[in-house]
N, C-alpha and C positions, 0 to 999 in steps of 0.2 A: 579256269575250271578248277575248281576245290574239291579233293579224294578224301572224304572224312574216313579216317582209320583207327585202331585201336585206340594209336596216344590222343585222340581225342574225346573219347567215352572210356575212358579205365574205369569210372565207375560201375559199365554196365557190366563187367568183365567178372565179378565174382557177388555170389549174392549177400544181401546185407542192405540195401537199400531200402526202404521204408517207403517212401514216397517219390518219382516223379512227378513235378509239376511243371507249371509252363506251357503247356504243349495241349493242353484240355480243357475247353472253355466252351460252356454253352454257350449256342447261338443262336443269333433272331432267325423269327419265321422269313424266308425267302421275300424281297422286298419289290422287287424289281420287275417282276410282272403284275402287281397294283398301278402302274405309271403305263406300262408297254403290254401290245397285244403281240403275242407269240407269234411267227409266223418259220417257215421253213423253206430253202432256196437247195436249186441242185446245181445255181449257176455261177459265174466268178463276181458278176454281181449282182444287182436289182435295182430297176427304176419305176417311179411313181410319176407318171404324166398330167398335170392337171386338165380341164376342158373347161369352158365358158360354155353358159347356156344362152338361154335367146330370153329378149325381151318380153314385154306385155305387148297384147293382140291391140291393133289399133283399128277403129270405125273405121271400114271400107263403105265410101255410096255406094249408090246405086248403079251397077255397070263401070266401074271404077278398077282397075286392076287391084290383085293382090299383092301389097309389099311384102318384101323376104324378109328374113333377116341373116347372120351368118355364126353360126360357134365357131371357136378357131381355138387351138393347141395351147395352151397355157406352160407353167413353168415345169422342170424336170427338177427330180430330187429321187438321186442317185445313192444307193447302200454299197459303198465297198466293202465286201467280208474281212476280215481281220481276224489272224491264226496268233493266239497268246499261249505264252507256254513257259514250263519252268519245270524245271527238273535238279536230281540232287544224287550223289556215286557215292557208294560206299561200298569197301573192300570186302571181301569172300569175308575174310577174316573176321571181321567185326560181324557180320552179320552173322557166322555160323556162332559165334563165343559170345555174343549179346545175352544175356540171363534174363531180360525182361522185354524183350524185343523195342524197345525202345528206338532204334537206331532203323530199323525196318520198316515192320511195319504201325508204327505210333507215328515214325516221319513219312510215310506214305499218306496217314490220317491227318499231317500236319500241314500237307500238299493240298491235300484237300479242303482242310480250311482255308488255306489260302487262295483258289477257286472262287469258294462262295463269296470268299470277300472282293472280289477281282469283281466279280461279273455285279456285285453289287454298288460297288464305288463308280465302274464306267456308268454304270447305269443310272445312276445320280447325278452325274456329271453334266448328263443333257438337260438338267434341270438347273446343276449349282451353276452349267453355263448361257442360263435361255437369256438372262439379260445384256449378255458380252455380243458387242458387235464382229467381236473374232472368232465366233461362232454361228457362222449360217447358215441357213436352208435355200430349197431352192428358189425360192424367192427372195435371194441374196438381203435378206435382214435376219436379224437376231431371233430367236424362236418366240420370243414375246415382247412386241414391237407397237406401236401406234402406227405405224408406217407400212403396213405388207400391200404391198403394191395388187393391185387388179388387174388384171388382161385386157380388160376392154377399159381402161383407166382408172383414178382415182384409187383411193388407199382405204384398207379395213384395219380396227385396232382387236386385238386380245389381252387389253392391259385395261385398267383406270386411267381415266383423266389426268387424273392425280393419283399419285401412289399412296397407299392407303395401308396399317395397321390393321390384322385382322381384328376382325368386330362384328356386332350385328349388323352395323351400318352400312360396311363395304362389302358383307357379303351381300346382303339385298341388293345394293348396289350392282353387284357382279353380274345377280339373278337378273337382271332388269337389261343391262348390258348385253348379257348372252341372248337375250327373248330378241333380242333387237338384232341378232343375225341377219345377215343376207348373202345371195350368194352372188359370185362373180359381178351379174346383172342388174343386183340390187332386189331380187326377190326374197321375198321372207325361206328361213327355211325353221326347223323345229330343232333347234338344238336345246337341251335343257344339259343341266349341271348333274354329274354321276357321283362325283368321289373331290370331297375335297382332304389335299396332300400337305404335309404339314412338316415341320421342323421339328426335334422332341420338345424341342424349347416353347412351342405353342400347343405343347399335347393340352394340356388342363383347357386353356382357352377354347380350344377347337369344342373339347368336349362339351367344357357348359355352354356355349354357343347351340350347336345342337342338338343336345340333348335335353334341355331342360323345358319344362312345358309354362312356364312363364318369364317373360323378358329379361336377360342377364342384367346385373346393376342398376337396377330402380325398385322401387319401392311400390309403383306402381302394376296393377293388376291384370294388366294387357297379356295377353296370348302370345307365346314366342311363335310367329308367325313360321319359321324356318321349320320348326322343329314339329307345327301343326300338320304342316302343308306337305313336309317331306320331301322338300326341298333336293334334300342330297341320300337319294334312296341307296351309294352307293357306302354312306357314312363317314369318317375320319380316318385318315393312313397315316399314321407316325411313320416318316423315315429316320431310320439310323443314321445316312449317308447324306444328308441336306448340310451344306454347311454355311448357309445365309441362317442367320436367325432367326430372321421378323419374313422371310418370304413363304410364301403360300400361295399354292395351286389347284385350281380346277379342271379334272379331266371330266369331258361332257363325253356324249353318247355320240357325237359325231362321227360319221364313217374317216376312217384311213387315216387315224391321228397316228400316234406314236409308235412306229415297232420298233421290235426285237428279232432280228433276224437268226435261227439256231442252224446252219448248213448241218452237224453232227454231234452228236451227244460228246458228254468229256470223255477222253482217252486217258487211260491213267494204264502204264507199259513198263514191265520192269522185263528186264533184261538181265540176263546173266552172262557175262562174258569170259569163255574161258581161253580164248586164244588173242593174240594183237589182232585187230583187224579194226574197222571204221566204220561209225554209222553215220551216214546220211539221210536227212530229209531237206522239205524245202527252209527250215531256219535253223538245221543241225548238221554240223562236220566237224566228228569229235575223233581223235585217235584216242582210241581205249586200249590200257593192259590187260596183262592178263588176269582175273581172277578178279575181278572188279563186276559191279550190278548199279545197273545204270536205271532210275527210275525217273519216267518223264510223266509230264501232263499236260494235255495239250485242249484248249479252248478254238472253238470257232464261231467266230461272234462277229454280228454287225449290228449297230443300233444306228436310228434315225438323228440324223443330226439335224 
């Protein structure tokens, strides 16, 4: 535990400073709920059950009994909450003699940047980690796989054949791929493509891809079919936080993909303490002096692995 105190801001201590910097940086639009549908829990955690459905209806003759068929329980995919937090003590002292409040409240604001960035990095990460097999769901594969297993057998992909360079080509590709869903049983279902997620490093690509109303890189006069059709009515998402280069992602319209689980808003708690005594919570047990201000912030997050 580190007490920042006078002898470490002397400068803020008499006026004459011209500028603090460092500490104030504009920041991107919120990124994290383009990828995750919000959702909120009042529990310690949260599970997602899959089901299998039933087959196609088969010719019964005439006076011939009726075959059944059976759904049965499919895989669990379990949200454990996760309490993140991080706080910072600074002396009676320095905060009453601070001249620019620098040490208060600009590091309370500095907290808080550090938040958005928190909740924006985990939140990427279900992405920077969907191709690691040490990352998985509850259908024990990697989150974008060839291999996710069916309950009533055989395996579904959410990947290319072949890994593929975004383009016109692999995105039609994809579109073609997704049309070709099914579900558990093998029945068709309607998935279409909403939003495709990007690296900054493919911002330009993604754009002229679909935005442009004639075929990217040819000479030829063809109709950019992506970009006619509307393909991706959901448009382009530059993330900050991607850190593959060349990957890129499609989130479609399909129910109960990606959450964000929020138990409570951010707690941001400043404390003032003027006697010895102790605070306690479930990831804090700090003996504090006297005349010290203890400012915490605390996250409660769970996202879909």
């Amino acid at each position: 535990m580190s007490v920042q105190t006078t002898s470490q801001w002397a400068k803020s201590l008499w006026p004459g400073v011209n500028k603090w910097y460092g500490d104030a940086y504009n920041e991107y639009p919120v990124e994290w709920d383009k990828i995750f549908d919000k959702e909120t829990s009042s529990r310690a955690y949260e599970e997602d059950v899959g089901v299998s459905g039933y087959g196609l209806l088969r010719v019964k003759p005439e006076g011939a009994a009726i075959e059944y068929d059976s759904a049965r329980q499919g895989f669990t995919t379990r949200y454990n909450h996760v309490v993140y937090s991080l706080g910072f003590i600074i002396t009676r002292e320095i905060f009453d003699d601070d001249q620019y409040d620098v040490v208060g409240k600009r590091r309370a604001q500095a907290l808080a940047f550090s938040v958005r960035q928190t909740k924006e990095i985990i939140g990427a990460n279900v992405l920077n980690n969907a191709f690691s097999g040490s990352y998985t769901g509850g259908d024990g594969v990697s989150l974008i796989s060839n291999a996710h297993p069916n309950v009533s057998g055989g395996t579904w992909s959410n990947r290319p054949t072949t890994y593929a360079d975004l383009s016109e080509a692999s995105l039609e590709q994809a579109y073609i791929d997704i049309a070709g869903f099914t579900d558990d049983r093998g029945l068709r279902i309607a998935v279409i493509p909403n939003k495709l997620i990007v690296p900054v490093t493919l911002t330009f690509e993604a754009e002229r891809i679909l935005k442009t109303a004639r075929r990217v890189g040819t000479a030829n006069n063809d109709i950019n079919v992506i970009n006619q059709m509307g393909m991706f009515p959901g448009g382009v998402h530059v993330n900050h936080y991607l850190t593959d280069t060349d990957a890129w992602f499609i989130k479609t319209n399909a129910k109960n993909g990606l959450k964000y689980y929020e138990r409570r808003g951010d707690d941001l708690v400043w404390i003032t303490i003027g006697i010895l005594r102790t605070l306690s919570s479930r990831l804090l047990s700090v003996p504090l002096g006297a005349g010290l201000i203890l400012v915490v912030l605390t996250l409660h997050r769970a996202l879909d692995n």
